[in-house]
TITOR-776481 format. One line per 3 residues: number of its first residue (from 1); their letters; for each residue x, y, z of N, C-alpha, C. Coordinates in Angstrom, 2 decimals. Last residue first. Layout:
BEGIN
NUM) a) X Y Z X Y Z X Y Z; ...
***
This chain:
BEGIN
215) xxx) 9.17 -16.52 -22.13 9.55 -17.78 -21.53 8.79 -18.52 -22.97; 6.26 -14.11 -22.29 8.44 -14.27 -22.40 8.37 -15.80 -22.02; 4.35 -12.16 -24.40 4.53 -13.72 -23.24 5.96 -13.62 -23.31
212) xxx) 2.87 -8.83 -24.36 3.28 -9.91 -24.30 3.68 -11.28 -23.23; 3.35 -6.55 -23.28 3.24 -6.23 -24.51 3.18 -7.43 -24.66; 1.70 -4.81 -20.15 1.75 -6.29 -20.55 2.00 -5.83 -22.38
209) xxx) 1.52 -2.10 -17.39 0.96 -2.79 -19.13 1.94 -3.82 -20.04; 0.34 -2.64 -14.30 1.73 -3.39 -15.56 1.07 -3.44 -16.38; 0.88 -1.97 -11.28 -0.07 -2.01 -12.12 0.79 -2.20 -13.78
206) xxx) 1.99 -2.10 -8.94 0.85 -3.68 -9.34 1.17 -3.29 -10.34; 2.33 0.39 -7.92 3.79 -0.78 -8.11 3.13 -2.42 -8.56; 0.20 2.61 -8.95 0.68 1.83 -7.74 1.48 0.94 -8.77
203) xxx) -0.43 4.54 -10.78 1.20 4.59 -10.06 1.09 3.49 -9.14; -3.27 4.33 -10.85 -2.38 3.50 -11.94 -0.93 3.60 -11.52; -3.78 4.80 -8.37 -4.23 3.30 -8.74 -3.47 3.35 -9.94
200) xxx) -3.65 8.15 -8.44 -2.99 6.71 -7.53 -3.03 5.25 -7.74; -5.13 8.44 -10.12 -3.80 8.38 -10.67 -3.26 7.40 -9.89; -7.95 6.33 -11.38 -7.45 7.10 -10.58 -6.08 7.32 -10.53
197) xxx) -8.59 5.05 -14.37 -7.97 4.80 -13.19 -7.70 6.21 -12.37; -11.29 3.28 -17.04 -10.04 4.37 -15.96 -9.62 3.89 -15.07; -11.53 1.91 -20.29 -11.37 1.96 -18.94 -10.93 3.54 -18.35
194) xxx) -13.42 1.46 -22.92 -12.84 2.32 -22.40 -12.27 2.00 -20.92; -12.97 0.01 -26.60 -13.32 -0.37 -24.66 -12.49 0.98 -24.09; -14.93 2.05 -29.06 -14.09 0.98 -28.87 -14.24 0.89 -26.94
191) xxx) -17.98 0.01 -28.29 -16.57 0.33 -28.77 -16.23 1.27 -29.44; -20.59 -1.69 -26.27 -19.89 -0.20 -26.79 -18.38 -0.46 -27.13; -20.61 -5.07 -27.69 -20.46 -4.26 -26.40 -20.23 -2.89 -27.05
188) xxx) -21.73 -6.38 -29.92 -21.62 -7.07 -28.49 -21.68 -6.00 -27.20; -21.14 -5.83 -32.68 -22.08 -4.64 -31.05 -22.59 -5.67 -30.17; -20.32 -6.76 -34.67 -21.31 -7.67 -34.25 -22.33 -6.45 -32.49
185) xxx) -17.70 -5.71 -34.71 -18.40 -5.37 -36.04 -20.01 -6.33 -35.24; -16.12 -6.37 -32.41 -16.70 -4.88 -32.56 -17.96 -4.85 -33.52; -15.87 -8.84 -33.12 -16.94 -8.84 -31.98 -17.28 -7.30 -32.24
182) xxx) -14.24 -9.07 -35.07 -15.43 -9.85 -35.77 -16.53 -8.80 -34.51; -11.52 -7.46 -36.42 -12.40 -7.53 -34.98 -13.74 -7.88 -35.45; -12.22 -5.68 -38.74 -10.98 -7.08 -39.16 -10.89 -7.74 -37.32
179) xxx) -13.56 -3.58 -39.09 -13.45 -4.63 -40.45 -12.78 -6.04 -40.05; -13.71 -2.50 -36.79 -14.61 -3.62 -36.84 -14.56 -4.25 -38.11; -11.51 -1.32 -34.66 -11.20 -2.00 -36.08 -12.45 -3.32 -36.49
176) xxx) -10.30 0.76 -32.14 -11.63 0.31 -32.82 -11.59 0.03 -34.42; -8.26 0.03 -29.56 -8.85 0.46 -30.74 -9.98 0.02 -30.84; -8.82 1.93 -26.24 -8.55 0.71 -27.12 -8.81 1.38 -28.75
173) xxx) -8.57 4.29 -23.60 -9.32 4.01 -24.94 -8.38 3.36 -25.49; -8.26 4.98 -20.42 -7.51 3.93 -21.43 -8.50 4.13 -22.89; -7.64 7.68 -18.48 -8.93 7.00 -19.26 -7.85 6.49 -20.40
170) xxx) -7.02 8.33 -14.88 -6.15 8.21 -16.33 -7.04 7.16 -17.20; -7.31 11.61 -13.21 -7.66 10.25 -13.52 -6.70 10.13 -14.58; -7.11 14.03 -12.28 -7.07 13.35 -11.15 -7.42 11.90 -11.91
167) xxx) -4.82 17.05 -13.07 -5.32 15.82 -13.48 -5.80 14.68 -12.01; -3.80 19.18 -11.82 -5.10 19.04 -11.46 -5.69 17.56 -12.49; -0.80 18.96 -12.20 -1.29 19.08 -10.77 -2.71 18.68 -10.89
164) xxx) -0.79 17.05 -15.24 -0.85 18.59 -14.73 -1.17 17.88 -13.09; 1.78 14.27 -15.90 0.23 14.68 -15.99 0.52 16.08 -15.10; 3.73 13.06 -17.75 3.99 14.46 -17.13 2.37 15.16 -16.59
161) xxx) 3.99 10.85 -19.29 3.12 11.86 -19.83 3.14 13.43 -18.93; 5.85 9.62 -18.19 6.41 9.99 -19.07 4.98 11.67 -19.45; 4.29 8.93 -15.81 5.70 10.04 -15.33 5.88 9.84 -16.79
158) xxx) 3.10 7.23 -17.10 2.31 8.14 -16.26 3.75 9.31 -16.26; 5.19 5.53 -17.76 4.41 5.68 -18.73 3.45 7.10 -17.93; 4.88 4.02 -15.55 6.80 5.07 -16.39 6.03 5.64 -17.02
155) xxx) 3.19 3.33 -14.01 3.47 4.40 -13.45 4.71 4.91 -14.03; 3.37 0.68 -15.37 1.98 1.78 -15.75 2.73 3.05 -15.39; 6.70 -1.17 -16.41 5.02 -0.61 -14.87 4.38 0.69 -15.85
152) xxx) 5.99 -3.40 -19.01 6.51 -2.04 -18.22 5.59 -1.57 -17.36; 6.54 -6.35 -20.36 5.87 -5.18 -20.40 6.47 -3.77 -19.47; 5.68 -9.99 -20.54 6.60 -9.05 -20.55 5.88 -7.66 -20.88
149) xxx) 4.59 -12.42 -17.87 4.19 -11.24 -18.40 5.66 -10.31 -19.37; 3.32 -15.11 -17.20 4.89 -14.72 -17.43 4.74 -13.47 -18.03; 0.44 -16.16 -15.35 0.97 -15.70 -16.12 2.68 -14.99 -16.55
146) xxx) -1.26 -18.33 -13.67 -0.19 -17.56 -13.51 0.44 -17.09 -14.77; -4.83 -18.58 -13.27 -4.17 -18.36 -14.03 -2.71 -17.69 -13.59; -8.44 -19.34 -12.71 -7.43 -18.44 -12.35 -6.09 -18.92 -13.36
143) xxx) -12.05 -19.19 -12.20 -11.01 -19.47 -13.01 -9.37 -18.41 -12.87; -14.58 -17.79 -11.42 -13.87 -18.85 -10.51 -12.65 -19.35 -11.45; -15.33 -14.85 -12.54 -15.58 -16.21 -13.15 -15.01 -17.63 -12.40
140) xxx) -13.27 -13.37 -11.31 -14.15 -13.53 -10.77 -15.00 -14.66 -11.37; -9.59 -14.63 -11.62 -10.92 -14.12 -11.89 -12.20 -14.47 -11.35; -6.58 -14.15 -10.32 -8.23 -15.48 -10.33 -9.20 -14.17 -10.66
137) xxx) -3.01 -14.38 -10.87 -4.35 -13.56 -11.13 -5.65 -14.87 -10.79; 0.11 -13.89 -10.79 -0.58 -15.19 -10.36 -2.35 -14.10 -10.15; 2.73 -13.19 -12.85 1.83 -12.60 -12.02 0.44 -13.99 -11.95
134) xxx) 6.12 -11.91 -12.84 5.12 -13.37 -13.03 3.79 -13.17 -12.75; 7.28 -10.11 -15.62 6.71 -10.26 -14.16 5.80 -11.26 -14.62; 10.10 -8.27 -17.00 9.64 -9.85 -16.97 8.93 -9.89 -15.70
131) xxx) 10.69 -5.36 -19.18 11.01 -6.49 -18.13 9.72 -7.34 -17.68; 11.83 -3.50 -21.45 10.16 -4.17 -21.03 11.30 -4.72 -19.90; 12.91 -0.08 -21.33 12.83 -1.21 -22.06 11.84 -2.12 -21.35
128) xxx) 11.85 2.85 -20.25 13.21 2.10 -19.84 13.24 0.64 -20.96; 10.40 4.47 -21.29 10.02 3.64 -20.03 10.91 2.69 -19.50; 11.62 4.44 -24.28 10.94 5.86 -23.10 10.66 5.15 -21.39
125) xxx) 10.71 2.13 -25.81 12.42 2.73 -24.90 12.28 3.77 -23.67; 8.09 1.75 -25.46 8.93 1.30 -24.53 9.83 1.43 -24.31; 7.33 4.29 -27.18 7.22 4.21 -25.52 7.75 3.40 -24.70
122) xxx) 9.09 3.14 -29.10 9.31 4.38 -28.86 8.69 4.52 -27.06; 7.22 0.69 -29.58 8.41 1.01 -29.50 8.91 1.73 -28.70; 5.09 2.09 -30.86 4.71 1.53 -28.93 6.23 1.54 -29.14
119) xxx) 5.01 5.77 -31.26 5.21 4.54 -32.24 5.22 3.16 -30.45; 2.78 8.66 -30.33 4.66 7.65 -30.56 4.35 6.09 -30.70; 1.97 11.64 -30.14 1.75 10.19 -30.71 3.04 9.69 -30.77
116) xxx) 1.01 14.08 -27.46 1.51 13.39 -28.54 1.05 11.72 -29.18; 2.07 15.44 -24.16 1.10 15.24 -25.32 1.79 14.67 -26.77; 3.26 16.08 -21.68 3.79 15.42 -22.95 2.73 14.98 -23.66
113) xxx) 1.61 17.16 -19.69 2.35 18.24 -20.16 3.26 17.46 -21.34; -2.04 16.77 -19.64 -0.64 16.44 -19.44 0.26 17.23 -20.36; -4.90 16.32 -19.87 -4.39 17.34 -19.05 -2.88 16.38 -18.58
110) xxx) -5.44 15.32 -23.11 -5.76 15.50 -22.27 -4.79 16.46 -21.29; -3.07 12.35 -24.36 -4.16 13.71 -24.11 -4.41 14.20 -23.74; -1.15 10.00 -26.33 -1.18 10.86 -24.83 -2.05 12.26 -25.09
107) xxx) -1.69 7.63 -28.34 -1.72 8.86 -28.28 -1.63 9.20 -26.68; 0.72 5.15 -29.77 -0.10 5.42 -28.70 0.09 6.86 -28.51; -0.07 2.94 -32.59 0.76 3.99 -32.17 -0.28 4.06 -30.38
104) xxx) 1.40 0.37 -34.99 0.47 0.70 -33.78 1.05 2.00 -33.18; 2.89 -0.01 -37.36 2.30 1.37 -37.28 0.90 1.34 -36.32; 2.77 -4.05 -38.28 3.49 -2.20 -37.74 2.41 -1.48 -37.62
101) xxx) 0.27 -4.56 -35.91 1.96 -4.48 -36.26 2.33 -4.88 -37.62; -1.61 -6.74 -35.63 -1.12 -5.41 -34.85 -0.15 -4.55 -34.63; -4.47 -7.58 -37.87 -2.51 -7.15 -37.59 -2.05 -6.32 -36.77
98) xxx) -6.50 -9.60 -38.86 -5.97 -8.02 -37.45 -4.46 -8.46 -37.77; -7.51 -11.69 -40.01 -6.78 -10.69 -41.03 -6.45 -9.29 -40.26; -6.87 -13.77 -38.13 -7.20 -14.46 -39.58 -6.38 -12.75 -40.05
95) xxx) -5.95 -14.17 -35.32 -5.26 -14.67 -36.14 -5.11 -14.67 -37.60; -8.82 -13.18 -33.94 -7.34 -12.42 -33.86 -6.26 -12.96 -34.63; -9.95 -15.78 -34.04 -10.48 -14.48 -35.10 -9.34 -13.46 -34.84
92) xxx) -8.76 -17.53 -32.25 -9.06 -17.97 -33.95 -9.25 -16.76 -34.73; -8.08 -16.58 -29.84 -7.29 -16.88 -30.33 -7.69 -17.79 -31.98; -10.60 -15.10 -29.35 -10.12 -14.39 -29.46 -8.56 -15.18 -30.38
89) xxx) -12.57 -17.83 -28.67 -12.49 -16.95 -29.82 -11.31 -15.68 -30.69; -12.38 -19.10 -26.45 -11.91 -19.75 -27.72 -11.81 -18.61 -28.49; -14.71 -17.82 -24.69 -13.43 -18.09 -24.60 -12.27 -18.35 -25.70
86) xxx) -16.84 -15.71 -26.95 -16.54 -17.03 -26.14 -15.10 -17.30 -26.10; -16.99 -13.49 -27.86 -17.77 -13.53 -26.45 -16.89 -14.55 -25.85; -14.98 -11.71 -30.15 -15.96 -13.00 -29.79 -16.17 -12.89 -28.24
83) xxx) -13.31 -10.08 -30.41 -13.03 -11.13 -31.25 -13.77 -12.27 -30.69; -13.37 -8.09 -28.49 -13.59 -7.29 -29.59 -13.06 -8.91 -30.46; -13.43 -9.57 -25.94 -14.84 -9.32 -26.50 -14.74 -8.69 -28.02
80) xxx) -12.18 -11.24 -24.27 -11.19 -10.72 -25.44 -12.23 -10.30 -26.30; -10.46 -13.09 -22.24 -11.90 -12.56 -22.42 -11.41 -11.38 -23.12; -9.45 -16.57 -23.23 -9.97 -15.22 -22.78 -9.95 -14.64 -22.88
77) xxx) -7.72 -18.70 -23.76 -8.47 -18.95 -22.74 -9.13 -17.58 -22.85; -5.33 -19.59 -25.64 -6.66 -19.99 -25.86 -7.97 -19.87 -25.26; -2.98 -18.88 -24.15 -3.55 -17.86 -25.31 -4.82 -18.81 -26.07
74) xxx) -3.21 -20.46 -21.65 -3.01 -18.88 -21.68 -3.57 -18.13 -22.89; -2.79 -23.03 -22.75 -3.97 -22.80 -22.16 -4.08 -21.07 -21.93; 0.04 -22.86 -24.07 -1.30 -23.39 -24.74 -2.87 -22.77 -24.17
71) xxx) 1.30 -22.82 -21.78 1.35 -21.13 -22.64 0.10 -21.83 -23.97; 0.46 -23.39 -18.40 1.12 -23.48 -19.74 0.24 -23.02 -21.06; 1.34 -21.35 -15.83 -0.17 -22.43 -16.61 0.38 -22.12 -18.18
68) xxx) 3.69 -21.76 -13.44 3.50 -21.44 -14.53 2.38 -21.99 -15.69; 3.71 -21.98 -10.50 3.94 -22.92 -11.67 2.61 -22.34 -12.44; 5.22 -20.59 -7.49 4.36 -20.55 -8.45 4.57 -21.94 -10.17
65) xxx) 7.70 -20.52 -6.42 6.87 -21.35 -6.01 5.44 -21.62 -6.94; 8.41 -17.13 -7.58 8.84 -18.12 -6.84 7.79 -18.65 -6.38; 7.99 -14.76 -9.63 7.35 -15.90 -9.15 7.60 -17.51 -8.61
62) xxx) 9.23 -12.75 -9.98 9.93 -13.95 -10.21 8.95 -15.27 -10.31; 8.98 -10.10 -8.73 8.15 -11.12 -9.06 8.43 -12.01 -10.84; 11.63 -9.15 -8.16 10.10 -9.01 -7.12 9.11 -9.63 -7.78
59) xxx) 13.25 -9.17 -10.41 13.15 -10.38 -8.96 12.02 -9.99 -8.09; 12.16 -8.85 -13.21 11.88 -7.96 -12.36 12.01 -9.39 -10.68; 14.41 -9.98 -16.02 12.68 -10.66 -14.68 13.21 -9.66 -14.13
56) xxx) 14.17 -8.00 -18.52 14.41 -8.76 -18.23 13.43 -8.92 -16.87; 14.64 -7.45 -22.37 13.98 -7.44 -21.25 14.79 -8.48 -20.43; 15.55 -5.26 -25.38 15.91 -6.52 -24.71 15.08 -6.43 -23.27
53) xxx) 13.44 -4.58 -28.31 13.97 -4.31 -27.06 14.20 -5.51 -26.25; 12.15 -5.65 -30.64 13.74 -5.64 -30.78 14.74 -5.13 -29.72; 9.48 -6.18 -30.31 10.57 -7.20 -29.96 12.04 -6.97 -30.20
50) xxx) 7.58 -4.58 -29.89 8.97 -3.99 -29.31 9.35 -5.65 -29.06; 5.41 -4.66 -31.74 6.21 -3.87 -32.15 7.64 -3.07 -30.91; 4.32 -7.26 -29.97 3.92 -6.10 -30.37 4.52 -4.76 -30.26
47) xxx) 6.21 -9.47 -29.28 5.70 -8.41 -28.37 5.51 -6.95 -28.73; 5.01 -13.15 -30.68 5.23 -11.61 -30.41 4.91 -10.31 -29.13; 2.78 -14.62 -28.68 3.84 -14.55 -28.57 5.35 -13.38 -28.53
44) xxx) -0.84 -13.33 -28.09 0.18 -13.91 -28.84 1.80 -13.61 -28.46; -1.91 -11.99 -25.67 -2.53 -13.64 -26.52 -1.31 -14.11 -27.61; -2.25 -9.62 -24.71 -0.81 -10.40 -24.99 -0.78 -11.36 -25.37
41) xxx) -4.60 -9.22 -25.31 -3.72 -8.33 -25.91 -3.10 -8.88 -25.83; -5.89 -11.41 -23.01 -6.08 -10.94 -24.64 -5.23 -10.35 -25.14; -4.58 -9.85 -21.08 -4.37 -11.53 -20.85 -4.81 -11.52 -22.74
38) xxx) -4.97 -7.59 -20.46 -4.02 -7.99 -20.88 -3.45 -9.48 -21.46; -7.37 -7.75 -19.06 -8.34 -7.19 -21.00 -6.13 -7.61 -21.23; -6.91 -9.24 -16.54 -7.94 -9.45 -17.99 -8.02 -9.11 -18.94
35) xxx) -5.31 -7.57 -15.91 -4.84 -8.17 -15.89 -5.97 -9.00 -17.14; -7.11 -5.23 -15.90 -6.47 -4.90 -15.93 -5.42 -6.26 -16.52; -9.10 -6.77 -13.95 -9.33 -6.31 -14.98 -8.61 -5.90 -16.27
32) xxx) -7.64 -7.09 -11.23 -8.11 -8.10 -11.94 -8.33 -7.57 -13.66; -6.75 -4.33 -10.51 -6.21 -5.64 -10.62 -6.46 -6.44 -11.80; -9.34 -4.06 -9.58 -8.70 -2.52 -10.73 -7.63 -4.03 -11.66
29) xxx) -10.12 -5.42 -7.86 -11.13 -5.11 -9.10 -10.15 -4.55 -10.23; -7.92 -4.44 -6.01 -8.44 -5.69 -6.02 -9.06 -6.13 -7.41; -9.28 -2.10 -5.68 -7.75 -2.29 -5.89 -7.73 -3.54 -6.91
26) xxx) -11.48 -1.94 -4.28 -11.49 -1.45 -5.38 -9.66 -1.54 -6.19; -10.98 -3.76 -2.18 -11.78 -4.42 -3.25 -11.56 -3.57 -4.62; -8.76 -4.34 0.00 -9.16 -2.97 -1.15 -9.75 -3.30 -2.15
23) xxx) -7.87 -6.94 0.34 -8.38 -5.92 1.76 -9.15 -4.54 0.67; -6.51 -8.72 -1.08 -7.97 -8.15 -1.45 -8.58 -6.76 -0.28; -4.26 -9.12 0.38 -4.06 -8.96 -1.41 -5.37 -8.09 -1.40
20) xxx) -5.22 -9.37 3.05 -4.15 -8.44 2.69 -3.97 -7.96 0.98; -6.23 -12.08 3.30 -6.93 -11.01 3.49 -6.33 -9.32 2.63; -4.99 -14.46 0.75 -4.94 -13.82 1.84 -5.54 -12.27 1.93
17) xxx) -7.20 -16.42 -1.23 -5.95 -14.98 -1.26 -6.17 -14.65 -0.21; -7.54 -19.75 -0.48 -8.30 -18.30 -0.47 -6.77 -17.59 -0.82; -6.65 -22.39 -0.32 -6.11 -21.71 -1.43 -6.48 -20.16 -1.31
14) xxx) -7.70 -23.22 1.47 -5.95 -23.23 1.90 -5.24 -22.39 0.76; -10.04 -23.79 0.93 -9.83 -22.66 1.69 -8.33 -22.25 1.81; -10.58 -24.40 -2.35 -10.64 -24.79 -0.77 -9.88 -23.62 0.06
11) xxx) -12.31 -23.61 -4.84 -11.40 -23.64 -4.47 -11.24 -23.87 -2.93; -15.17 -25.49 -6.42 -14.85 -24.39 -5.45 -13.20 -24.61 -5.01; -16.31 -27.14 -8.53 -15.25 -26.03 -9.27 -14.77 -25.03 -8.04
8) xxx) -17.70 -29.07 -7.08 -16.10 -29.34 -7.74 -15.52 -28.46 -8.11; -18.94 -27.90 -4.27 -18.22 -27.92 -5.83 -17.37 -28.27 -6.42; -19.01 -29.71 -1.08 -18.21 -28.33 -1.81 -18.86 -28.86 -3.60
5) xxx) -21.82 -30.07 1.04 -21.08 -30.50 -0.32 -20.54 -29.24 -1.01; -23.02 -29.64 4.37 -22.57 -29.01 2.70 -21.60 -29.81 1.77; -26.00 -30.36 6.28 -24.01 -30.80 5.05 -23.99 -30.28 3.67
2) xx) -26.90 -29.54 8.78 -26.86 -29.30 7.24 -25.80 -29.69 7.36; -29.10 -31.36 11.24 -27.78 -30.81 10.92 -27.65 -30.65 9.41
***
């Protein structure tokens, strides 16, 4: 007869995500990631050049029952490659001489009918102002995390850009600042980071660009 011995680092079964969260791996993935490269960007307190907009909790996720991983372990924890590989990093080398604020801007391109540059501000009035989501995330690294998010669904920001009938994706490009980003200047990875999304995957009701921590 075999005996298995769990891991100390394995989560038990009572904890799995129900079939239903993951049923769409590619959802699932989009999710996670998404929630990853935000978990860095929102590493600090400030909410990058829209703290003078008021927010509030979105009651659909409130995060009832959930407990909250305290805000020490949140902005010391991750994966944040343009300021180091290693966990730790992003919250020592993002601190010394990056500034992300003032005069961050965000360009719109491509096959949409609002093209342009606007101040993040400016996009968050445009999107209604930020509001407050709890969001309970596990990374594939076996490590997980509930987070207090402040920010705006993806899909205002999509309906702001007015995409054409024949647009069928939406490509994220980051910055690229290797004077003052230790990891860009080191070619850890191609930069600056690119992601996509299919339109449907960025209009879904998950999907949340994050300016920050509230609480």
């Amino acid at each position: 007869m075999q005996i298995r011995v769990p891991k100390s680092w394995e989560l038990p079964e009572r904890a799995v995500t129900p079939e239903g969260a993951y049923r769409s791996r590619r959802a699932f993935l989009r999710d996670l990631s998404l929630l990853g490269a935000a978990a860095g960007a929102g590493a600090v307190r400030a909410r990058a050049d829209a703290t003078s907009l008021s927010d509030r909790l979105n009651p659909l996720y409130r995060g009832e029952g959930l407990k909250v991983t305290p805000y020490p372990y949140i902005v010391s924890y991750n994966n944040f490659y343009e300021f180091g590989t290693d966990k730790s990093d992003p919250k020592e080398n993002a601190n010394k001489t990056w500034k992300p604020e003032p005069g961050w801007t965000v360009e719109i391109a491509g096959l949409a009918a609002n093209r342009g540059k606007w101040g993040v501000e400016d996009i968050v009035a445009k999107a209604g102002g930020l509001e407050q989501r709890v969001y309970r995330f596990r990374c594939v690294e076996a490590w997980s995390m509930v987070i207090p998010w402040d920010g705006f669904p993806l899909a205002k920001l999509v309906a702001f850009a007015q995409p054409h009938p024949e647009a069928k994706y939406l490509k994220f490009t980051s910055f690229f600042d290797p004077k003052d980003a230790v990891g860009q200047a080191d070619e850890n990875l191609p930069y600056p980071y690119i992601e996509g999304l299919t339109l449907p995957e960025a209009t879904n009701e998950l999907a949340f660009i994050a300016t920050g921590l509230y609480g």
